[in-house]
N, C-alpha and C positions, 0 to 999 in steps of 0.2 A: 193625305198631304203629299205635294210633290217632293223630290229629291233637293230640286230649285227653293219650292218654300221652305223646307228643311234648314238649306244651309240658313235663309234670313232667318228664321226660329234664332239658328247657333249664333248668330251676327257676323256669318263667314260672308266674306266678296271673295268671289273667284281671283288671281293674280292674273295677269300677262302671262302668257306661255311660255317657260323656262325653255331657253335657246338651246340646243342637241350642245354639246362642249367636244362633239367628236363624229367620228362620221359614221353617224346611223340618224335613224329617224323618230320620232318620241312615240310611234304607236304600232303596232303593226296585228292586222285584222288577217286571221283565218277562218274561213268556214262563219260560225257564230262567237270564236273566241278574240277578245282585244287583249294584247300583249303589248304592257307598260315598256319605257326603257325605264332603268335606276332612277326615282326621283331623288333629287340631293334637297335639302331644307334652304331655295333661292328665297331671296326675297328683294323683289325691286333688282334682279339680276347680279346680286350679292350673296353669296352663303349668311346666314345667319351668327354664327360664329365656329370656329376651327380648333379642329386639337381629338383626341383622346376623352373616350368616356372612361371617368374614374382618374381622370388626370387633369387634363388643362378644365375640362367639360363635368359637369355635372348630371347624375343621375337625370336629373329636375329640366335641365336643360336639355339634354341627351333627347326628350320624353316630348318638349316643343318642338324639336327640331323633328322629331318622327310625325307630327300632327303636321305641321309643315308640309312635310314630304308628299303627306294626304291629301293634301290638301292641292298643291301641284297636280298632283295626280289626278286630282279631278276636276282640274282646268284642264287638260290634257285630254279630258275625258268630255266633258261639255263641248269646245273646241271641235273635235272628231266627230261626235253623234249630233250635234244640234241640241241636244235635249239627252240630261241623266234619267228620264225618265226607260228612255231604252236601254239601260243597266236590267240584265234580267238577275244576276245575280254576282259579288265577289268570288272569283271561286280561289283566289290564291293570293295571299303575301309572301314576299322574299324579304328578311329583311336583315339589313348589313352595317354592322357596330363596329366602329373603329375601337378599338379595346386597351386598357392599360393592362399590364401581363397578370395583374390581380384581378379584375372586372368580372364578374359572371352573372351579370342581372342584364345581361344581352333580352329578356320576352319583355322585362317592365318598360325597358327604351322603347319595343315596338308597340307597348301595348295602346298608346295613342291612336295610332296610325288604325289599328284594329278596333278599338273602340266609334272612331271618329266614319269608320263606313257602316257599322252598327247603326249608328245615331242616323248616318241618312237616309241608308237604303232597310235600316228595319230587318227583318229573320233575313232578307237576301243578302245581306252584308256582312254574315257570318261567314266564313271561310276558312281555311286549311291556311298555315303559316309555319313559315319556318324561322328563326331569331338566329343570326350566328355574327360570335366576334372574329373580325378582323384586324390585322394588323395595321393596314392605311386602307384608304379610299379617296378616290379622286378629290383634287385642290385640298387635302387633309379634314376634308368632310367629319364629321361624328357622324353618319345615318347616312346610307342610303338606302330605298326602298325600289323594287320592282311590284310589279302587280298584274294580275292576271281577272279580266271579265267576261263573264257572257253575257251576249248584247242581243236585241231582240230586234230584229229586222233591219 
């Protein structure tokens, strides 16, 4: 099964491509690696909702907003290659929790976002991650995510 049928399996539609909010570019291709910028949890060119995980935000919510993020990120990724079929493999999550000064379930927020390349890309979409609290993140985001792929031709 393609990465494409996959998402319809999940009942995922790709989004619109979430607009750069700064000056950089939303992809950037070395050699055979594709380097994400931060995806934030847009939708319909709106954040989903703002604040603090473990404060204004929700573990629960924290956890969509990461799946979000993923989900961006692979419109960003269909977008650039024509086809996720040329994902040869995940090799990296970044991922960035705007944090209440008690919060420390910063891997459960990203584990969405990890799970949800699992589900598409199968053993290649396992990868190397790193989860860490922050104290703000752009437009007062809860989540943002980077991401790192190897792409095949």
């Amino acid at each position: 099964m393609t990465p494409e049928e996959k998402l319809i399996e999940l009942g995922i539609t790709l989004p619109e491509l979430p607009k750069p909010l700064g000056s950089y570019v939303p992809c950037v291709q070395t050699g055979n690696l594709l380097f994400l910028s931060g995806m934030l949890p847009m939708k319909e060119g709106r954040l989903t909702r703002t604040g603090r995980v473990g404060d204004a935000v929700t573990l629960e919510e924290a956890q969509e907003d990461a799946r979000q993020s993923a989900i961006n990120a692979l419109a960003i990724l269909k977008s650039y290659l024509g086809s996720l079929k040329r994902v040869k493999r995940c090799v990296k999550i970044n991922g960035f929790v705007s944090s209440a000064e008690d919060f420390f379930d910063q891997p459960k927020v990203i584990n969405p976002a990890s799970d949800l390349m699992f589900e598409v890309f199968g053993e290649a979409g396992r990868h190397a991650r790193a989860a860490v609290g922050v104290y703000a993140l752009p437009l007062n985001s809860p989540v943002e995510i980077d991401f790192i792929f190897e792409i095949q031709g």
